[in-house]
C-alpha positions as CSV (number, residue, x, y, z in Angstrom):
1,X,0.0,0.0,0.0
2,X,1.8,3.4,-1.3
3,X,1.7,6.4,1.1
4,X,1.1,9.8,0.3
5,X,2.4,12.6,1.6
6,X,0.7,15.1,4.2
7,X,-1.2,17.0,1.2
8,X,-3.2,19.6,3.7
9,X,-0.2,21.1,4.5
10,X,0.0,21.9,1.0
11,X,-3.3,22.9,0.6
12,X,-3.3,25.3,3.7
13,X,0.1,26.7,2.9
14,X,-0.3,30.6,2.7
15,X,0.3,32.6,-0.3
16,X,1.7,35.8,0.3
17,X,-1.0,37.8,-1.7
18,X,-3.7,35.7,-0.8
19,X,-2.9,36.8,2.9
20,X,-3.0,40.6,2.3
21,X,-6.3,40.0,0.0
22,X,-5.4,42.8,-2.1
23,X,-2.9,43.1,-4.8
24,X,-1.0,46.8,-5.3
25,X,-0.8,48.8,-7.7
26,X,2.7,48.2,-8.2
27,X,2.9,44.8,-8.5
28,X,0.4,44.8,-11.1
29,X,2.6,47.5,-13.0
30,X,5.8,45.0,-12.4
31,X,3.1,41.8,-13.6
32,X,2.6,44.1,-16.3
33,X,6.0,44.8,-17.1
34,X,6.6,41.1,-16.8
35,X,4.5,40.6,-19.8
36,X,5.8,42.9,-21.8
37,X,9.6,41.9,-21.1
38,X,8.6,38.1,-21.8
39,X,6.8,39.2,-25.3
40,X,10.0,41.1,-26.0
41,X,12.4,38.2,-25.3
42,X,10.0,35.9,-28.0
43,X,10.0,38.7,-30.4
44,X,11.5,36.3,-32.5
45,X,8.8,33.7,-32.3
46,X,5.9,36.7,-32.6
47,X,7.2,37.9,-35.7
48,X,7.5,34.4,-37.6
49,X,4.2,33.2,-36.5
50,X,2.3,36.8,-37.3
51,X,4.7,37.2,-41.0
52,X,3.6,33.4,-41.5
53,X,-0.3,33.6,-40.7
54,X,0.0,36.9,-42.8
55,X,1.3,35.1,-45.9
56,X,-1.1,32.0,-45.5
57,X,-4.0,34.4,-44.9
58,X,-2.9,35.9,-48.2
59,X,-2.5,33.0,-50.1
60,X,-5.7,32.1,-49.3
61,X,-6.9,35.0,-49.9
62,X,-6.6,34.9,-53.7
63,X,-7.2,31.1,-54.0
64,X,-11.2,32.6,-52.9
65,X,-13.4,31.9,-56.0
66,X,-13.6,35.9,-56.9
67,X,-17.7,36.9,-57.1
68,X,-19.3,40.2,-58.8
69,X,-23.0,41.6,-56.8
70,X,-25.1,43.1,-59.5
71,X,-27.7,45.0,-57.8
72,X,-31.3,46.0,-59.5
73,X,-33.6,48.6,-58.0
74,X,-37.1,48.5,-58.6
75,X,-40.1,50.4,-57.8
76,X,-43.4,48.5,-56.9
77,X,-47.1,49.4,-58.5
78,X,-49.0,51.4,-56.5
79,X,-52.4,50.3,-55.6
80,X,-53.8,53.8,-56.5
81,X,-57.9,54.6,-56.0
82,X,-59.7,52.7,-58.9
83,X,-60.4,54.9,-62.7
84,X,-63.4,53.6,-63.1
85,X,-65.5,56.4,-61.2
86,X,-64.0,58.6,-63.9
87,X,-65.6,57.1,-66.4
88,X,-69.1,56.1,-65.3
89,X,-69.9,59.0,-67.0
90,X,-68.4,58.5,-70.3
91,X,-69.4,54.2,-70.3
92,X,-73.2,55.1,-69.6
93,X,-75.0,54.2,-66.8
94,X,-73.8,51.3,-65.2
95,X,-76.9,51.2,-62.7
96,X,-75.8,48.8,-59.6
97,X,-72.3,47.9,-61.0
98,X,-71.1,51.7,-60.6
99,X,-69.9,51.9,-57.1
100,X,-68.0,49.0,-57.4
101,X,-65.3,50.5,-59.4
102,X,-64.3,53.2,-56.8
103,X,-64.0,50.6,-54.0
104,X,-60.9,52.9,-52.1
105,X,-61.0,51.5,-49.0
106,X,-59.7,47.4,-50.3
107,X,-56.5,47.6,-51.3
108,X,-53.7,46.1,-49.5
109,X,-51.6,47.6,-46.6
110,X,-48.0,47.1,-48.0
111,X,-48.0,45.3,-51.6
112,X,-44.1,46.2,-52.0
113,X,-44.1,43.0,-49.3
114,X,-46.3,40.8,-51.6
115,X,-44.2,41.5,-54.6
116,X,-40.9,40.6,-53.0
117,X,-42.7,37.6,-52.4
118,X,-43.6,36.8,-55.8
119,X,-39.8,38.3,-57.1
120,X,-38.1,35.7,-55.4
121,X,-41.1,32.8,-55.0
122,X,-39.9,29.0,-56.3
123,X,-41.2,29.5,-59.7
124,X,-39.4,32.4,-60.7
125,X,-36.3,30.6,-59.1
126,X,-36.7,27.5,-61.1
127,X,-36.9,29.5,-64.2
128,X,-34.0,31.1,-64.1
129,X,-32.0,27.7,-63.1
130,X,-33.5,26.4,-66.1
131,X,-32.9,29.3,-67.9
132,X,-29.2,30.3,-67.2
133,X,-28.3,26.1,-67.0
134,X,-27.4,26.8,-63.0
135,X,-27.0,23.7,-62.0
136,X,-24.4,23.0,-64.1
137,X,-23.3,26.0,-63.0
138,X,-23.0,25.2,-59.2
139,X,-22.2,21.9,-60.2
140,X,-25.7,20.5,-58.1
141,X,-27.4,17.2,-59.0
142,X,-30.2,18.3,-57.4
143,X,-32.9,21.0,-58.4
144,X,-33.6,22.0,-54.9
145,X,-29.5,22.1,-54.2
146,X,-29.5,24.7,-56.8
147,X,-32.1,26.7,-55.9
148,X,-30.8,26.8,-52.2
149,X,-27.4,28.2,-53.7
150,X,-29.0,30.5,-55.7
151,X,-30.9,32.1,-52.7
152,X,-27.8,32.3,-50.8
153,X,-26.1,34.3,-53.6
154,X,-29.2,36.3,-53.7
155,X,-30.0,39.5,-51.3
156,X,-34.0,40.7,-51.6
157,X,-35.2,44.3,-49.2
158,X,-37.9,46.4,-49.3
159,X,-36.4,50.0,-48.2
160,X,-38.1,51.3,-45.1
161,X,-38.3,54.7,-46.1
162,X,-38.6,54.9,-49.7
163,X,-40.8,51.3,-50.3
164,X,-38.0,50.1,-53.4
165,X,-37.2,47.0,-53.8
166,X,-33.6,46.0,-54.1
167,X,-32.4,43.2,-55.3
168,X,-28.6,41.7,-55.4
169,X,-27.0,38.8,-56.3
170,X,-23.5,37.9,-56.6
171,X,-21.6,35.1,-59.4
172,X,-18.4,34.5,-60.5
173,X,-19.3,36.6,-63.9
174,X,-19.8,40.1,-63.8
175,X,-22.3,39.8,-67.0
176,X,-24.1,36.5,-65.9
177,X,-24.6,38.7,-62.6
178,X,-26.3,41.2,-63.9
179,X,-28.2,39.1,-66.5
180,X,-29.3,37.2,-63.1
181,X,-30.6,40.5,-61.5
182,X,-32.6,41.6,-64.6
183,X,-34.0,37.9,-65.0
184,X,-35.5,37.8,-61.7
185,X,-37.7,40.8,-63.7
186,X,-38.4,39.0,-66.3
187,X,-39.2,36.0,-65.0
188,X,-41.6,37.8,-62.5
189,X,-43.4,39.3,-65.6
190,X,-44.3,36.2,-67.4
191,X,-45.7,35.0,-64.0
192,X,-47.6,38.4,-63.2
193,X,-48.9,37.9,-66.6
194,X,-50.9,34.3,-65.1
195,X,-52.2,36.3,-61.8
196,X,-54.4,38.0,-61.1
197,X,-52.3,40.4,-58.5
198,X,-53.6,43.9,-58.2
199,X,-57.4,45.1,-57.2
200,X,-58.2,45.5,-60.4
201,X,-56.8,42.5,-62.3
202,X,-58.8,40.4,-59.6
203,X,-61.7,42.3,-60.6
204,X,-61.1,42.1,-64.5
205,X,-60.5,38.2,-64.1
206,X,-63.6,38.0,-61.7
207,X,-66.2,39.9,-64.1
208,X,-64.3,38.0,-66.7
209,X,-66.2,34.6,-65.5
210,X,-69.1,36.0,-65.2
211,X,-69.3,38.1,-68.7
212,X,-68.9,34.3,-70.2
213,X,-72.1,33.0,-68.3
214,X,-73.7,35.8,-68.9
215,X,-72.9,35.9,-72.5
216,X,-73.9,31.4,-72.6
217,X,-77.4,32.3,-71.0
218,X,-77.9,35.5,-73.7
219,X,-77.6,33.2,-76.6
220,X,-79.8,30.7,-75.2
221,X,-82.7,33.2,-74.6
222,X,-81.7,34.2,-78.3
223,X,-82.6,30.6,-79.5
224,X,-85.2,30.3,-77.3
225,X,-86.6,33.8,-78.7
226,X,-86.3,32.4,-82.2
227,X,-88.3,29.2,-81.5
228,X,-91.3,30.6,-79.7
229,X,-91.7,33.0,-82.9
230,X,-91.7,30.3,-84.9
231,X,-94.0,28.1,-83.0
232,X,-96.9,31.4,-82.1
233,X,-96.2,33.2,-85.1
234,X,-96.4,36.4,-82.8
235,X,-93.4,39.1,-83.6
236,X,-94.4,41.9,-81.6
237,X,-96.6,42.9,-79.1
238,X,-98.4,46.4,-77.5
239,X,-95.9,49.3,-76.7
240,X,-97.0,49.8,-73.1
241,X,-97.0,45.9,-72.7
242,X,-93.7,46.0,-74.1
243,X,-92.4,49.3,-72.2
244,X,-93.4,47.1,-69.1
245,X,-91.3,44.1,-69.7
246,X,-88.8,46.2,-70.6
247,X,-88.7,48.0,-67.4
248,X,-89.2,44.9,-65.2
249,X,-86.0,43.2,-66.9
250,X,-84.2,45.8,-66.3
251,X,-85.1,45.7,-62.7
252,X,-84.5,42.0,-62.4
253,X,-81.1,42.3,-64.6
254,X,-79.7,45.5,-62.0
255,X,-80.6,42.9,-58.7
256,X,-78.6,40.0,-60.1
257,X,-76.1,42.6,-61.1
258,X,-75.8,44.0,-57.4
259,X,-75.7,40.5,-56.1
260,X,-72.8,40.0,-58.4
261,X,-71.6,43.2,-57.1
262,X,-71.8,42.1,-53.4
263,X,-70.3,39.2,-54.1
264,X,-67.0,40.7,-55.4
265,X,-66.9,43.1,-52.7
266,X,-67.1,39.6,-50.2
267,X,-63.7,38.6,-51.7
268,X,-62.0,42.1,-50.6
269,X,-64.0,43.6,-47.9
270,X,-65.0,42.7,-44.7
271,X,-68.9,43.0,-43.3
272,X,-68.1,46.4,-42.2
273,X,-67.3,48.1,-44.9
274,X,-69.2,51.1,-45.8
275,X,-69.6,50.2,-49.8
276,X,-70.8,46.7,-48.9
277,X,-73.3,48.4,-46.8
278,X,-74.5,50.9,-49.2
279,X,-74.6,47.6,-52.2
280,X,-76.9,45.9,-49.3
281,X,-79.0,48.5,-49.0
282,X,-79.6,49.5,-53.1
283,X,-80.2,45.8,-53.5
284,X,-82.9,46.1,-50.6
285,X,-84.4,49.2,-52.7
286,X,-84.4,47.2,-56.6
287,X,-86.0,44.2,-55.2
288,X,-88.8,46.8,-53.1
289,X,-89.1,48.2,-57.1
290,X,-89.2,44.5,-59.1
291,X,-91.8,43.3,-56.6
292,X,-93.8,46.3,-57.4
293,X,-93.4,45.9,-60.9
294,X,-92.9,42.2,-61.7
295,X,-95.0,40.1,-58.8
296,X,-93.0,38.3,-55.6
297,X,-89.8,39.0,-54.6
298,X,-88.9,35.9,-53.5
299,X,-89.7,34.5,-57.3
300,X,-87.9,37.7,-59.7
301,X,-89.1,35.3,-62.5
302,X,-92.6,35.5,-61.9
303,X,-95.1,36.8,-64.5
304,X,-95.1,40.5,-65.8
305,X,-98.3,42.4,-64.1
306,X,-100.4,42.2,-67.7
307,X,-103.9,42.2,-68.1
308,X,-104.9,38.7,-69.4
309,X,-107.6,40.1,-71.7
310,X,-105.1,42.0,-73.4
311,X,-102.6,39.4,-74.1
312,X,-103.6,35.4,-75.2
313,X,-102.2,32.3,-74.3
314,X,-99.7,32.4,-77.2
315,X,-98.7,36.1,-76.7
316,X,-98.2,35.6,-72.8
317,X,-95.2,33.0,-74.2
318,X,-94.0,35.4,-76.4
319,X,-94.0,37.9,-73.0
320,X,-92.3,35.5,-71.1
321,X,-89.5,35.0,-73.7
322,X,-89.3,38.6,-74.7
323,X,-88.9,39.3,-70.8
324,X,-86.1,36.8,-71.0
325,X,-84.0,38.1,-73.5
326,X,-84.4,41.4,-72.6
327,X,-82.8,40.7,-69.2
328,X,-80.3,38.9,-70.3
329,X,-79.0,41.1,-72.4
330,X,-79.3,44.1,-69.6
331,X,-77.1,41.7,-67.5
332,X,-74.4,41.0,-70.9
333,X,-74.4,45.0,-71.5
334,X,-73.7,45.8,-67.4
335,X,-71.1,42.8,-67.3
336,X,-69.1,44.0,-70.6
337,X,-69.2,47.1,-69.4
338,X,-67.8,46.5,-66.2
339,X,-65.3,44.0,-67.5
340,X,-63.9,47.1,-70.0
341,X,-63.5,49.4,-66.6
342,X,-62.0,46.5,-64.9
343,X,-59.1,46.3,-67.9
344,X,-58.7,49.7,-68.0
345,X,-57.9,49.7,-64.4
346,X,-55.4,46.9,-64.7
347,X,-53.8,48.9,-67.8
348,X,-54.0,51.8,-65.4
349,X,-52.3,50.6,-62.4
350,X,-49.9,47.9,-63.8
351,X,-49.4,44.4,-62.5
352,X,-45.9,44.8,-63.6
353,X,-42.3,46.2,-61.5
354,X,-41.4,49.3,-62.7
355,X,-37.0,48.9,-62.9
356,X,-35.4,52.6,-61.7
357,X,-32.2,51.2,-62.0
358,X,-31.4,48.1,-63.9
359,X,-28.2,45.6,-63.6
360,X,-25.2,46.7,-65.4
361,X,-22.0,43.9,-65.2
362,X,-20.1,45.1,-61.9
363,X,-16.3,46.5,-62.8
364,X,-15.5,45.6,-59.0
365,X,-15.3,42.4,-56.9
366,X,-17.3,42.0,-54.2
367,X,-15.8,39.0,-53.0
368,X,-13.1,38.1,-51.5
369,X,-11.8,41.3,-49.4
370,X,-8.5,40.6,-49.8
371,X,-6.8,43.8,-47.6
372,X,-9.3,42.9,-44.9
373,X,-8.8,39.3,-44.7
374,X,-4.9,39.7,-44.2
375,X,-5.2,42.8,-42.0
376,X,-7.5,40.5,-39.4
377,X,-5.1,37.1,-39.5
378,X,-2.2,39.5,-39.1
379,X,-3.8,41.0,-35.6
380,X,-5.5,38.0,-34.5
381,X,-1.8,36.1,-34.9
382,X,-0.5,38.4,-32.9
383,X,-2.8,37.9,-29.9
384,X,-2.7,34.5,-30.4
385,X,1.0,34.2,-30.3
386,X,1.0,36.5,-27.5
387,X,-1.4,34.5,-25.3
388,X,0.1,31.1,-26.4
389,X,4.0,32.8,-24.8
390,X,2.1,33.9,-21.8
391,X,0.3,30.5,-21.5
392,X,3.6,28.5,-21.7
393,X,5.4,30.9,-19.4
394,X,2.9,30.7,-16.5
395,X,2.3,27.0,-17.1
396,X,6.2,26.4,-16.8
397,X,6.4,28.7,-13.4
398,X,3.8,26.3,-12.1
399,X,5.1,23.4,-12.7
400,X,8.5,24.8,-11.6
401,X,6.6,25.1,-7.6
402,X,7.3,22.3,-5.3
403,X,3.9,21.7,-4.1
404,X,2.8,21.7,-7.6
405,X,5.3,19.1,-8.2
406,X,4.5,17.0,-5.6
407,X,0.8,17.2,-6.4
408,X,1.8,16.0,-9.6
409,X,3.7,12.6,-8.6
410,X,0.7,12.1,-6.3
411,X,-1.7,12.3,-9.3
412,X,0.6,9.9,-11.4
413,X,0.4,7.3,-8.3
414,X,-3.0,7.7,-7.7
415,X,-3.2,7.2,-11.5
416,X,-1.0,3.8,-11.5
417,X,-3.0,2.3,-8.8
418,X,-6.2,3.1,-10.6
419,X,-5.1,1.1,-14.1
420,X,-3.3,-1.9,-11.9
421,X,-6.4,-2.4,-9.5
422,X,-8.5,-2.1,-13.2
């Protein structure tokens, strides 16, 4: 069984500034001094390690792949207040459709965020891989692989203050650079081209729909038109009979306009909103009028209020398709018209990025920073030479101590016992 020496003595043996507690202002200066004497004496040793970090830092430095930012400013549409209002007067009465082009109060908060979005969205991305043969390029198997590399070369902001978009991306061409940059425009065009993105392209491509039905249910009331002349062999009827169907087709063809009104304003507007309001209520007032006119409100295709004496069996089928064709082509006249407005709009505001400045090919590298890469090694060398000679100093003055010596044997013996009792 090994014996070990007395080790509390050792632990409890005083330290002369442990005793005091504090430590003088003048020994820190001579600590300080010490430092600076022991750098000095391995001057040798700093200025190899700091010349030799300096010169593999530079060599490094142009092995870097060399990369060129093209940058690309661009200016987003504005979602401006609707031109539609402007021309009412100009189109003709639009009865219940009119309101619905000067809808103010729908359009979006920040649509410089929403463009980004579509600028830089996975379809544009994949179109200019495909386009520019990236992934041959980055040298990527992988579609996704590419794409990730080409985000990370690519740098997308909407300025705070001014609302532009700028976009950068960096490449080891200058020319494919900036052929990236203005890509991402192009690119973004042919898909704003598929989407309906502004107020009044959602508009145009809603009315759109419905000017086709509209336009499928005219030419069946045509044909039907044509059949029942051919079948009563009646081709006209009264004036004031006719002035009445007229009128109550016009009514029923303005209520199934506002309900197509109010249900464009649903996909923008919330409950709330005052011109949803005010479409509720003028709906309210046209059915009050086609009741009036044209019998129940809860059935607008009810009879027209005619004396029966005045029109036979065969002329009252005539009425009824007359009545027919009359509304439907109210409705196809309100539609088109609305649908024209709706383009104009679009035309008007412009789904597509306006450039302020496009990508030239960059004279400058971006990438690597040569100057700056060899100025950090070359200071951070320096400390780390400096702490490494301070390091090995102190470590050699304590191993130098007695008790840190004899600590030492005791942890090798301890050490020994462990493995042979293992």
């Amino acid at each position: 069984m090994a014996t070990y020496p007395d080790t509390e003595v050792v632990q409890t043996e005083p330290i002369a500034y442990k005793q005091t507690g504090e430590v003088s202002s003048d020994e820190t200066e001579v600590s300080l001094l010490d430092i600076v004497v022991l750098l000095a004496g391995e001057k040798r040793f700093i200025v190899r390690f700091v010349l030799g970090a300096a010169v593999l830092a530079a060599v490094v430095s142009f092995l870097l792949p060399i990369q060129y930012e093209a940058k690309i400013v661009l200016m987003p549409p504005s979602q401006s207040t609707s031109a539609g209002s402007a021309l009412l007067g100009q189109l003709g009465n639009m009865g219940s459709l009119g309101s619905l082009a000067s809808m103010t109060g729908l359009s979006m908060k920040n649509p410089a965020d929403m463009y980004l979005a579509f600028l830089t969205s996975r379809t544009v991305e994949d179109a200019l891989i495909s386009r520019f043969n990236l992934m041959k390029e980055y040298h990527k198997k992988y579609l996704s692989d590419a794409r990730k590399e080409l985000e990370g070369r690519t740098t997308a902001a909407v300025g705070t203050k001014d609302g532009l978009i700028r976009l950068s991306i960096e490449d080891g061409d200058p020319k494919r650079a900036a052929e990236l940059a203005n890509g991402y425009v192009e690119e973004f065009r042919k898909l704003s081209a598929s989407l309906a993105i502004t107020e009044a392209a959602r508009r145009r491509l809603f009315f759109e729909h419905q000017l086709q039905d509209a336009k499928d249910n005219l030419t069946k009331a045509e044909e039907a038109m044509r059949k029942t002349q051919q079948s009563t062999g009646v081709l006209q009827i009264d004036s004031q009979a006719r002035s009445l169907i007229e009128s109550a087709a016009i009514l029923r063809a303005q209520v199934v306009a506002k309900q197509v009104q109010i249900q464009s304003m649903r996909s923008f507007a919330a409950d709330d909103n005052p011109e949803l309001i005010l479409a509720k209520q003028q709906l309210a007032a046209l059915e009050g009028q086609l009741q009036r006119v044209a019998g129940s409100q809860s059935d607008t295709g009810s009879d027209i209020n005619l004396s029966k004496g005045r029109v036979t069996e065969s002329g009252m089928e005539y009425v009824r398709r007359f009545r027919d064709l009359k509304y439907h082509e109210t409705v196809y006249e309100l539609l088109a018209k609305e649908f024209e407005i709706a383009k104009l709009d679009e035309a008007r505001e412009g789904s597509i990025i306006q450039v302020v400045d496009a990508a030239v090919p960059p004279d400058k590298k971006s990438f690597p920073p040569r100057m700056l890469i060899v100025m950090g090694v070359t200071v951070l060398s320096f400390f780390l030479a400096a702490f490494w000679i301070v390091l090995r100093h102190g470590m050699a003055r304590t191993f130098e101590l007695p008790e840190n010596q004899q600590r030492l044997e005791t942890i090798k013996e301890r050490w020994k016992e462990k493995q042979g009792t293992a």
